[in-house]
ZABAVEX-496827 format. One record per residue: residue in one letter; x negated, y, z negated of N, C-alpha, C in turn. Coordinates in steps of 0.2 Angstrom, whole numbers, plus 5000, padded with zeros to 4 digits. Example, Ala and Ser with C-alpha at 12.3 -4.5 7.8 and 13.67 -1.06 7.14 Angstrom:
2
A493449724961493849784961493449844961S493649894965493249954964493650004961
//
This chain:
665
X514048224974514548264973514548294966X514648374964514648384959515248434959X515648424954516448464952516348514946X516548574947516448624942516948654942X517448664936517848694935517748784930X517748824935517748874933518148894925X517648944923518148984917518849024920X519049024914519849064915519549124918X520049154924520049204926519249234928X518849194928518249224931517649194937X517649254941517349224946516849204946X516549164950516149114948515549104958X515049144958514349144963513949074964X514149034968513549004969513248984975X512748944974512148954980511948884979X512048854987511648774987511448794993X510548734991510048764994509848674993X509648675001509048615001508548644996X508148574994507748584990507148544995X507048525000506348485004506748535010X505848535014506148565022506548495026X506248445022506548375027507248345024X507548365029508048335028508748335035X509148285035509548275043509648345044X509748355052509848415055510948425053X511048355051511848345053512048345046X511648395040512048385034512548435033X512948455028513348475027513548475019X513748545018513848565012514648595011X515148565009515648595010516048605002X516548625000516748644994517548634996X517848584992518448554992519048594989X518948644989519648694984520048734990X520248694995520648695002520048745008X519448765007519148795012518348735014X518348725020517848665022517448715025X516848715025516348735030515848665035X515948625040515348615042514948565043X514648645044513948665046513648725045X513348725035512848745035512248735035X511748775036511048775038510748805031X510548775028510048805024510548815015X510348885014510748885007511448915010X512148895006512648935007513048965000X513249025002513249064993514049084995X514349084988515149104990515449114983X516049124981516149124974516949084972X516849044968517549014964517749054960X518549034959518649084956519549044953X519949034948520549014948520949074942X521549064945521949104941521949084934X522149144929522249124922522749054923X522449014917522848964916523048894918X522448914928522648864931521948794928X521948754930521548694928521248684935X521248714942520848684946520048694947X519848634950519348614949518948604957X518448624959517948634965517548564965X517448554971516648484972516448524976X515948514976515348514980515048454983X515048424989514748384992514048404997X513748354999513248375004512848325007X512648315011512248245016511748265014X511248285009510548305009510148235005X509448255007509048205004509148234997X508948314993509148334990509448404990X509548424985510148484986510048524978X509948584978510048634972510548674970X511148654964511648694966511548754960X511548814963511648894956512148904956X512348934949513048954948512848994945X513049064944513049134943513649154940X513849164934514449214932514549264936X515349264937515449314938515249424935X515149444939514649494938515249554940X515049614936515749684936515449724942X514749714944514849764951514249714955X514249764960513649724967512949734962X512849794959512249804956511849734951X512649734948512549664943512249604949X512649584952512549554956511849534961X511649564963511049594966510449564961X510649614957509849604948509949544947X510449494947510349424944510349374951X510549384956510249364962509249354964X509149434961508349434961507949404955X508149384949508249344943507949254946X508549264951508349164954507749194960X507849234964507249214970506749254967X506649304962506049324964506249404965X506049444961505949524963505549514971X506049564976505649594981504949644982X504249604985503949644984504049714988X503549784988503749844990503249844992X503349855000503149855007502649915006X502049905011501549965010501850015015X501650095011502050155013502150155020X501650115025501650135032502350115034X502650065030503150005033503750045034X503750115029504350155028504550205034X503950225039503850245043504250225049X503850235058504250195062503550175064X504050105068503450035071503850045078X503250045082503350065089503249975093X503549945096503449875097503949865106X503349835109503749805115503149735119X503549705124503349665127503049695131X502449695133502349715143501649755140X501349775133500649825133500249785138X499949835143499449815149498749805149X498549855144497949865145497549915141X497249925138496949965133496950015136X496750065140496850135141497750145141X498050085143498750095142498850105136X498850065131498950065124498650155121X497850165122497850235122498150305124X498350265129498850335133499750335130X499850275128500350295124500450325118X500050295112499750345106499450425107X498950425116499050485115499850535116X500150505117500850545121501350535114X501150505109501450505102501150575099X500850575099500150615095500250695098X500250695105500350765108500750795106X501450755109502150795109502550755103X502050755098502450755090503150715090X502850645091503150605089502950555083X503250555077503050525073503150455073X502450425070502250335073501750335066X501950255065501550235060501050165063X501350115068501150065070501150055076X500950005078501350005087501149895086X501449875091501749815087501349775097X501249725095501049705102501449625101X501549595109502049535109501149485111X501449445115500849395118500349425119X500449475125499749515128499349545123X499149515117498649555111498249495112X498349425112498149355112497949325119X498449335123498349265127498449325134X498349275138498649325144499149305149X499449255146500249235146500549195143X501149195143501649155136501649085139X501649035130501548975131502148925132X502748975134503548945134503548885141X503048865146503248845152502748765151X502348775142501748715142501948655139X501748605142501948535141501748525135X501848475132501648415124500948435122X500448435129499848425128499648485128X499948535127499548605129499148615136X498848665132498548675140497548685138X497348675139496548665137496348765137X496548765142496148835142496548895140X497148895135497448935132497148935126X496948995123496649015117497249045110X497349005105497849015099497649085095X497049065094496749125088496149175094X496149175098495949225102496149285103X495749335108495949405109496149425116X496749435121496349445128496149505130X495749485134495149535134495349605140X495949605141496249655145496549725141X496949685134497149735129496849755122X496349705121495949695116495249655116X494949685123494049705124493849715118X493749745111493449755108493849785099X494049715098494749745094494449765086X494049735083493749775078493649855079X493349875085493349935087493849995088X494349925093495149985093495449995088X495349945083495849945077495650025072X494850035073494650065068494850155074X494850145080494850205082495650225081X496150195082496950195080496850225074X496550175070496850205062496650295062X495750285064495450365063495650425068X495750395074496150445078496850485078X496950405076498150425079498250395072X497950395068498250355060498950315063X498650275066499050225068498550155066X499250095064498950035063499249995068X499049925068499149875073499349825070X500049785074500349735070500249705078X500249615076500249555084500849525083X501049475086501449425086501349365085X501449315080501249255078501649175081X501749155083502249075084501749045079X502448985077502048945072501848855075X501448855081501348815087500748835088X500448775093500048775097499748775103X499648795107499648805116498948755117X498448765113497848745116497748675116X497648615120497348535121497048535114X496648535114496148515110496248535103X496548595101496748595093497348555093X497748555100498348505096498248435095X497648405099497448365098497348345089X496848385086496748395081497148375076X497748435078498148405072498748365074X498848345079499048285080498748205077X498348215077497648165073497848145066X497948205064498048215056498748235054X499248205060500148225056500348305056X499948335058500048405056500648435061X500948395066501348415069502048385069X502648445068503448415071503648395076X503848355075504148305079504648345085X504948385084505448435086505248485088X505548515094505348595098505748655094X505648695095505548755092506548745088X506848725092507748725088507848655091X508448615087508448565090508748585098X509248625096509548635104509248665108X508648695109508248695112507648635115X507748595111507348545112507848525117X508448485116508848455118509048485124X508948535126509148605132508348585137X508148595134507348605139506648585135X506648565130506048535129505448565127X505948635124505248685123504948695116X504448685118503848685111503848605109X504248565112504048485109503448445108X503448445101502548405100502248445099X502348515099501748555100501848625090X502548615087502548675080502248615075X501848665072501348665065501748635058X501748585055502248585051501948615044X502148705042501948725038501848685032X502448655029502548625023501948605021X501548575025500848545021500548595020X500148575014499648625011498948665016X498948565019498148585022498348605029X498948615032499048655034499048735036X499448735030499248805027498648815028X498048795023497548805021497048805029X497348775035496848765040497048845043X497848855046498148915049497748965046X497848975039497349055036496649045038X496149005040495548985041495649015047X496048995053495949035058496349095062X496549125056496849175058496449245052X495949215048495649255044495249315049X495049295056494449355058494949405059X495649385060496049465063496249505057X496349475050496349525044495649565042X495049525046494349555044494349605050X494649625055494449655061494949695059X495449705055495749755056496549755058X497049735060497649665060497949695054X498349745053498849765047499249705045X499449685049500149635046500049585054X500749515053500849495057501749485059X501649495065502549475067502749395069X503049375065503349315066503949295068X503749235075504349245078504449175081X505149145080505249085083505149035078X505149045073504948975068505448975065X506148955070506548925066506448835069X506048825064505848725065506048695059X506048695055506448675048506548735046X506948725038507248795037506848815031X506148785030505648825025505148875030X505148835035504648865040504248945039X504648985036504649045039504249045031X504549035025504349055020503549025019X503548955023502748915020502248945026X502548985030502049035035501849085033X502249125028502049175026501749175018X501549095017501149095013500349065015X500749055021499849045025499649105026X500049155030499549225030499549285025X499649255020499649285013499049275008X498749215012498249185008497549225012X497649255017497049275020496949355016X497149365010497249425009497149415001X497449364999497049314991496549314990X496249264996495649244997495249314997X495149374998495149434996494849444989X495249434983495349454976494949474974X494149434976493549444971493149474976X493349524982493149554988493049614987X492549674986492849724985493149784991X493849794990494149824993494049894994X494149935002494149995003494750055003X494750094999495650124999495350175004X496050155007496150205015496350245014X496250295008496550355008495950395006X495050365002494650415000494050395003X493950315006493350275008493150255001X493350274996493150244990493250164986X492650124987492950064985493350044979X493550004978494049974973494149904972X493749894969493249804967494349774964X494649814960495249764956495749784961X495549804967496249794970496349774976X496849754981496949704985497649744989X497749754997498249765000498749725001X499249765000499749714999500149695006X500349635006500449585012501149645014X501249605022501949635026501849585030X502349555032502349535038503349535041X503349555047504149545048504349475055X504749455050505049365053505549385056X505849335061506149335063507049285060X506649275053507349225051507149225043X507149195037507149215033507649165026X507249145021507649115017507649155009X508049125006508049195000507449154996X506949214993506449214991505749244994X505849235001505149265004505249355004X505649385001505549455001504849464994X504849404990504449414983503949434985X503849394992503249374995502849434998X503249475001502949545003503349535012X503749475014503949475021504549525021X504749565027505349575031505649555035X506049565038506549515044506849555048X506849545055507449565058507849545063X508449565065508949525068508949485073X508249475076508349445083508249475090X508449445094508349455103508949475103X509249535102509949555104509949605110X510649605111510349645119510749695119X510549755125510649815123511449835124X511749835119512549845121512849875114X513249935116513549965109513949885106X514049855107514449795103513549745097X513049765101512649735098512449795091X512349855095512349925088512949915082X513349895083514149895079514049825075X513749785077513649725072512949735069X512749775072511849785065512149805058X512449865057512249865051512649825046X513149755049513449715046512949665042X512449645048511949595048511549625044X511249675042510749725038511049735032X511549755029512049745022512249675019X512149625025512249555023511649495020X511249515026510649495023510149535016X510449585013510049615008510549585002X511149565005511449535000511249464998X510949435002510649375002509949374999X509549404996509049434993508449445000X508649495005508049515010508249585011X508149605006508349685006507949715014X507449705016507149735020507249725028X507649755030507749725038507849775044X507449765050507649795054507849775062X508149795064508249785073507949775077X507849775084507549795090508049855092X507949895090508149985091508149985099X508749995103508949995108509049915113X509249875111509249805110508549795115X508449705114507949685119508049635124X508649625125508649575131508749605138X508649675139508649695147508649775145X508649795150508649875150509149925147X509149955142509550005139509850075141X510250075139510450175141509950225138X510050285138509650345135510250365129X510650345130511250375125511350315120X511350255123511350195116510750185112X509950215116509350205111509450255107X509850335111509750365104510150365099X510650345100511250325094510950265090X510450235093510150165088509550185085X509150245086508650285085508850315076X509550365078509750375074510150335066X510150285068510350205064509750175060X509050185064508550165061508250195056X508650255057508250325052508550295045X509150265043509350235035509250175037X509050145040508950065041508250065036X508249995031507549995029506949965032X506749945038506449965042506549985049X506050035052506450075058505850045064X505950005070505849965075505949985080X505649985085506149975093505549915094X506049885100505549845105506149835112X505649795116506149805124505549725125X506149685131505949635131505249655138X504949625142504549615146504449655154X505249655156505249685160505749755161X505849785154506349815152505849885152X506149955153505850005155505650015145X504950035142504750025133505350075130X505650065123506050105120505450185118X505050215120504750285120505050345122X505250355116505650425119505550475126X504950485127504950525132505150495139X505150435140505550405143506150415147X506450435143507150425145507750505145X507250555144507150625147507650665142X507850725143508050775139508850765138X509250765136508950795128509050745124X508950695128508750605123508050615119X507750645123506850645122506950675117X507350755113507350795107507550755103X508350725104508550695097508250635096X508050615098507550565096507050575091X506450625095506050665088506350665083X506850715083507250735076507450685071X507650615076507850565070507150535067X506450535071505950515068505750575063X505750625062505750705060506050675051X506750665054507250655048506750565044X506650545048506450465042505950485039X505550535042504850515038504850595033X505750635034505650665029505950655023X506250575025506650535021506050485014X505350485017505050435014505050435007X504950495004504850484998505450464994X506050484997506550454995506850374993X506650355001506750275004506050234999X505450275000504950234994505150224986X505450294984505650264975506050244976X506550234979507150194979507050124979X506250104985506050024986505750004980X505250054975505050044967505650024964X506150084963506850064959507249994959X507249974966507749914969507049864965X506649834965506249804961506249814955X506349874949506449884943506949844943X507549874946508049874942508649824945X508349804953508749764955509449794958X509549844958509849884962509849894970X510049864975509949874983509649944983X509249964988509050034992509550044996X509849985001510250005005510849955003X511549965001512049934999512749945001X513349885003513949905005514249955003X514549995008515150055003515550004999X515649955001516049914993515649924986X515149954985515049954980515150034976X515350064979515650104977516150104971X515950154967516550104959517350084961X517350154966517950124968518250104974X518250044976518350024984518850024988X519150044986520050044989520150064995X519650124996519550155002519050135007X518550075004518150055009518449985014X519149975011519449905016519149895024X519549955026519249975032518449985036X518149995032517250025033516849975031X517049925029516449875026515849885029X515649895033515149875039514949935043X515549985043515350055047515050115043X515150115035514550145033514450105026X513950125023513450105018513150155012X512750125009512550185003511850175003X511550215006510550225007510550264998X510350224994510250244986510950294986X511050344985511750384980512050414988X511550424993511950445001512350375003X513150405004513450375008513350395016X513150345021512850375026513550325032X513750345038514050325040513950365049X513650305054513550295060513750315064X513650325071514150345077514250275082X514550195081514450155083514650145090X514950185092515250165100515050225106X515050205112514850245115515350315117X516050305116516250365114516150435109X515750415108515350465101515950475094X516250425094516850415088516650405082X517150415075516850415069517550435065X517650375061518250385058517950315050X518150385046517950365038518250415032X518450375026519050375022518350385015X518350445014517850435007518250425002X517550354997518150344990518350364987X518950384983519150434980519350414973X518650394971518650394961518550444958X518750444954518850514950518150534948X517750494945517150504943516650564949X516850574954516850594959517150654959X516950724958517250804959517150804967X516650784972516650814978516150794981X516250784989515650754993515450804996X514750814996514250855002514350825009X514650845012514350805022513950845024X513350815028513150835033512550805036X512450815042512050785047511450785046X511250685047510450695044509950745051X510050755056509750795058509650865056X509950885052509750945044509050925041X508750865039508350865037507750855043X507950875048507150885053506950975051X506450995054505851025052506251085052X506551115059506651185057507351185056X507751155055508551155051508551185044X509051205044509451225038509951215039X510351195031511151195034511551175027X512151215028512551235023513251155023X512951115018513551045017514251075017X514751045022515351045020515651015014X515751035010516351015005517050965002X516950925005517550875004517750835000X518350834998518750814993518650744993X518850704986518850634984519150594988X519450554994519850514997519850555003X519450615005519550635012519450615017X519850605022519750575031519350605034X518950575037518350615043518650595047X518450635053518550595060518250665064X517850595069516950635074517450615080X517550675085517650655092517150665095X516850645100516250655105515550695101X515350655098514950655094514350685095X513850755095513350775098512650715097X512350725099511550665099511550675092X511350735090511050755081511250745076X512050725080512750705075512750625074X512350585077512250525077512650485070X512150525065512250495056512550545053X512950545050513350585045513150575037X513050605034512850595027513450625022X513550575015513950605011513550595004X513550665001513150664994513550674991X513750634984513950624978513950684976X514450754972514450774969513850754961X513350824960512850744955512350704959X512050744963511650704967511050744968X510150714967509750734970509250684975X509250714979508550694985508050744988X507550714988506850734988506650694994X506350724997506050745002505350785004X505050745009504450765013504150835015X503750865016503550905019503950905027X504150965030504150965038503550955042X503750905047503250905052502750835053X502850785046502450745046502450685051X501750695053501750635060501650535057X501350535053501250485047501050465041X501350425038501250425031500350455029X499850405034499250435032499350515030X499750545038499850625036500250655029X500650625028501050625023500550635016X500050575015499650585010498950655013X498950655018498550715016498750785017X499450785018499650875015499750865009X499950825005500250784997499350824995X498650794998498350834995498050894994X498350925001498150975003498651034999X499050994995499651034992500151054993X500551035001500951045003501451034996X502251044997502651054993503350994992X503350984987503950924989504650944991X505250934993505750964993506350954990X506750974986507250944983507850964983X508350934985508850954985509350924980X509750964976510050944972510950974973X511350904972511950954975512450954969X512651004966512951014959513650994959X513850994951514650974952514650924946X513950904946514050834941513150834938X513050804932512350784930512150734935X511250744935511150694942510450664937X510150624939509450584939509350564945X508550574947508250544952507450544947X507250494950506450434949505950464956X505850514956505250504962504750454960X504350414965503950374960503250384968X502450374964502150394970501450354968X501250314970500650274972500150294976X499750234977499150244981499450214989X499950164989500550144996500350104998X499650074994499250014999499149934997X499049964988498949904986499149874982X499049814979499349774972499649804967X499249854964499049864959499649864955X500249894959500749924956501249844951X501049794953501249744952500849714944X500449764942500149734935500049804932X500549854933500549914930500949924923X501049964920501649964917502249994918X502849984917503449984917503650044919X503350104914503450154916503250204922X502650174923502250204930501950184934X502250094933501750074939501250084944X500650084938500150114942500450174947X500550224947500450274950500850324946X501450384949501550414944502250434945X502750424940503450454941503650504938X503950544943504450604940504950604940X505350614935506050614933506250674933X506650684939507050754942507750754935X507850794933508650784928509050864931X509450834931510050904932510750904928X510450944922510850964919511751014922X512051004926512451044927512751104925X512951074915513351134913512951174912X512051184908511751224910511351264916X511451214920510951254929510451224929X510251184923509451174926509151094927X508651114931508351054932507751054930X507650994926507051004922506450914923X506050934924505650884924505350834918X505150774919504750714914504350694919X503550684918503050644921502650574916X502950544920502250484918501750474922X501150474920500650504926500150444923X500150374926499650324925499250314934X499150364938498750374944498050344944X497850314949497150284951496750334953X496250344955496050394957496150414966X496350364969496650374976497350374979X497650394973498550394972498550484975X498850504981498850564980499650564978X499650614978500250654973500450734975X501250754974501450834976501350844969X501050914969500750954965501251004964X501851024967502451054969502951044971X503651064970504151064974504451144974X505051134977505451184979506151144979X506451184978507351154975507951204981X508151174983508951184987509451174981X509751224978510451194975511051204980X511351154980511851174984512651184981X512951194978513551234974514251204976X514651184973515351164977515551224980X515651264979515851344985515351354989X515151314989514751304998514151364999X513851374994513151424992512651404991X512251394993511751374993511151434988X510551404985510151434983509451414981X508951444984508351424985507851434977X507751414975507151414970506451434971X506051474967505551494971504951424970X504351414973503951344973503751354968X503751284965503651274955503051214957X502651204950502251164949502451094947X502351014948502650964944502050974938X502550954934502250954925502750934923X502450884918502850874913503250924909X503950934908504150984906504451034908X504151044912504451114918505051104918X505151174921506351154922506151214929X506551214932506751294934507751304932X507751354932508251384929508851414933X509551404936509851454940510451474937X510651524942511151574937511651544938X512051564930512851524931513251564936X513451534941514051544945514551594941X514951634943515451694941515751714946X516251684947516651654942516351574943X516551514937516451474939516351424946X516051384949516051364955516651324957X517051314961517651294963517551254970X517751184973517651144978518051194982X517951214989518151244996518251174999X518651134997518751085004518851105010X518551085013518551085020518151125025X517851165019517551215024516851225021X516451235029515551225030515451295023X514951285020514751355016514251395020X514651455019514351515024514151575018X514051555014513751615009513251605010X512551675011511851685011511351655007X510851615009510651605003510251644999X510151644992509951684987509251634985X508951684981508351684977508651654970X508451594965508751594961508151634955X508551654949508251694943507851664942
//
């Protein structure tokens, strides 16, 4: 038992965490200042807190063999919070550019021409895809959920089936070079085969327990047969035989079901971490010149299905689980996604359109549109469920769909410096409207909208097409730009409505494209992608080709934005300096009361770091005017310049701006 009595009047964060994965299933950590918890599982975080004056005092108790207690000052905002959160676990590594993209994932791939015929139907009718994700059928050629203690002799762990992956060093290389597509598998941390479990049975290497206790206790599944990470040589054997699929080609791995202790997921993801270590003194190929690069190494991803705090350092992401398709399970995502980033796993995504049975066309694309501010965007479908692929599910599901892939990947450059910045500075990418300075307004939204870096972005959660939200109203605050991320697809333009500090929105029968609502801070710029791009690969080669960045900047107040731009693949950024992490930042500044925006470049680039050579600027004006800038060169120093508004600019609440757009001077 440990008793702490907080300081006067200030609140007080702490986090108790087992410190062994072993330890009883039946402990308990509970805090005696009149609120009991339990049964929790792993670390639990909360905060103490006593009025001026008072003398009370908290215990902390707990059944563990060991136990780690943190206490954190209280902190003035989420930001504070967040940065000294990542202080104890570890800065989140930044996921490689492909992960910003979308991962296409279901049960049921059949067959390699299958697999082909779907990348081509991505490819043709310009559907942006960065991976495509496979369950069992990449390994075995059926699931090991019905195998007794002893396995089964003739089921392969570290194999290929030869139906979907006849020749997968080959397929992997013709994805990449065909459909700039990568491939990710799914991992369990067990074993199906007799004879390796034999093995490590021999040698202690296995738990005692089936995949959950209640599960074992229910039916018995996986008993005898999960891998106990925690040992070293077991780690050390796991990466030995899972190395030929990072040498063939195996972008990442999906891990699922390793809830077996509660380190399980973190001591796996340093098993397949190590098959990429072991690398260092290897010389590596950048996929973006074929040119080699002896000092540098690809950096890890893999996405779990559970997670403890610290494995984001690592390079892992998480997401929600087997949820099934029903507007009640869309309404609780982005709860679970703002929750767990609060718990240091900034990076999480969904099964986009649920995955325990069959979906609608109207809830996938309402959950399509959710993934585009989600920090990773996913679909998957269980087995016998009709795959979440757009085309699927017919017109005019099949357009807004595109458009919301349109819109992420015209989001990437945005969502990338913001994943650099959240590592600088420990600031979230994606963070509750309560952090907003002033929350008084967000009582009601906790959960229904969010802040994707400086955009407040808010959902269409129900299947009624509804949307009811109350923006902050701090003064700091002169005015909110709204409008629909569907604006940011290819051939859109669109003039931001104008609303006021604390004004009510309300969406009835919400169109598909209206999905997401966006509100920009008065003082806000975002940058963004070329139109049209099919994948990050594509991304980096119009970037070489010179396409043009785009920026939009929305006036009223001084703004800062950090574009930041790498090579997206490897380490390097991790031993760079401060200012430009191996690659190169530009610092957008928007002066207000002069008009201008003027650039700073730090340019520490690799030789395979492509980079926009150009942008072009949207100002958008509180009188609801918009004005285009002519294409400028990035340099150091540059500004472009627009003309003072006459009279000066004045907020139009409530009305879309319909002035023409102009050329600026």
């Amino acid at each position: 038992t440990i008793n702490v009595t907080p300081p006067n009047a200030l609140p007080l964060r702490y986090v108790v965490a087992p410190s062994s994965s072993k330890y009883d299933d039946d402990h308990v950590v509970e805090w005696r200042a009149g609120t009991t918890n339990p049964s929790v599982d792993g670390p639990h975080c909360g905060s103490l807190g006593r009025p001026e004056g008072s003398s009370s005092t908290s215990s902390f108790a707990a059944r563990l063999l060991r136990f780690e207690l943190y206490l954190q000052p209280g902190t003035r905002t989420f930001d504070d919070a967040s940065d000294a959160l990542f202080d104890l676990t570890g800065r989140p590594a930044v996921p490689p550019l492909y992960a910003f993209g979308f991962l296409a994932s279901r049960w049921g791939w059949t067959d390699a021409t299958y697999v082909e015929n779907v990348l081509d139907t991505f490819r043709n009718e310009s559907y942006p895809l960065d991976v495509i994700i496979m369950d069992f059928e990449w390994f075995a050629n059926t699931s090991d959920y019905g195998f007794p203690p002893a396995g089964e002799p003739w089921y392969d762990d570290f194999g290929y089936h030869n139906a979907t992956m006849p020749a997968p060093a080959a397929q992997y290389a013709e994805y990449r070079a065909a459909y700039n597509c990568r491939f990710g598998g799914i991992r369990k941390p067990r074993l199906g085969n007799s004879a390796l479990l034999d093995y490590a049975r021999a040698r202690g290497w296995l738990l005692p327990t089936g995949s959950t206790a209640a599960a074992a206790a229910d039916e018995g599944y996986a008993e005898g047969r999960n891998l106990d990470m925690s040992l070293r040589e077991v780690r050390e054997w796991y990466a030995d035989q899972q190395r030929h699929y990072v040498d063939d080609g195996v972008a990442f791995f999906w891990n699922d079901e390793g809830e077996t202790t509660y380190y399980t997921f973190h001591h796996w993801n340093e098993a397949e971490r190590r098959d990429l270590v072991v690398k260092k003194d290897a010389v590596m190929v950048s996929p973006n010149n074929n040119e080699t690069s002896p000092s540098k190494r690809p950096r890890f991803f893999s996405l779990n299905r559970a997670f403890t705090p610290g494995m984001a350092r690592l390079g892992a992401a998480a997401w929600t689980g087997d949820i099934a398709p029903t507007f009640e399970a869309l309404r609780a995502t982005p709860g679970m996604i703002l929750g767990w980033s609060l718990a240091s796993m900034p990076y999480v995504a969904s099964d986009i359109g649920g995955f325990t049975d069959d979906t609608t066309p109207l809830l996938l694309t309402r959950w399509y549109w959710l993934g585009v501010v989600s920090p990773v965007m996913r679909i998957h479908s269980t087995l016998f469920a009709t795959p979440h692929f757009p085309w699927l599910f017919g017109e005019p599901f099949a357009s807004s769909m595109r458009r919301a892939l349109d819109a992420r990947y015209a989001l990437i450059p945005y969502h990338y410096s913001l994943a650099h910045a959240m590592r600088r500075t420990g600031r979230l990418w994606m963070r509750p409207y309560l952090a907003a300075e002033d929350a008084a307004a967000a009582a009601g939204n906790a959960t229904a909208a969010w802040l994707d870096g400086d955009l407040l972005v808010a959902p269409v959660l129900d299947e009624a097409g509804t949307l009811a939200l109350q923006l902050p109203a701090e003064s700091a605050v002169l005015a909110w730009f709204k409008f629909s991320l569907a604006a940011l697809a290819p051939t859109e333009t669109y003039a931001p409505e104008v609303l006021a500090p604390g004004a009510t929105v309300r969406v009835e029968n919400a169109s598909l494209d209206d999905s997401v609502l966006a509100f920009a801070p008065a003082g806000t710029i975002l940058v963004l992608g070329p139109p049209g791009v099919q994948s990050t690969d594509d991304l980096l080669e119009r970037k070489a080709a010179g396409a043009a960045l785009r920026v939009h900047v929305y006036a009223g107040a001084d703004a800062t934005f950090v574009l930041h731009e790498d090579d997206g693949w490897s380490t390097a950024y991790l031993s760079a300096s401060a200012a430009a992490a191996d690659g190169r930042s530009v610092t957008f500044a928007w002066d207000d009361a002069s008009r201008v925006l003027s650039l700073a470049v730090a340019d520490d680039a690799t030789e395979d770091a492509a980079s926009f050579s150009s942008f072009v600027v949207d100002l958008f004006d509180l009188d609801g005017s918009t004005t285009t800038a002519a294409q400028t060169p990035i340099a150091d120093g540059a500004s472009v310049a627009f003309a003072s508004s006459a009279p000066a600019a004045v907020p139009r609440w409530g009305r879309p701006g319909g002035t023409p757009r102009q050329q600026a001077a």
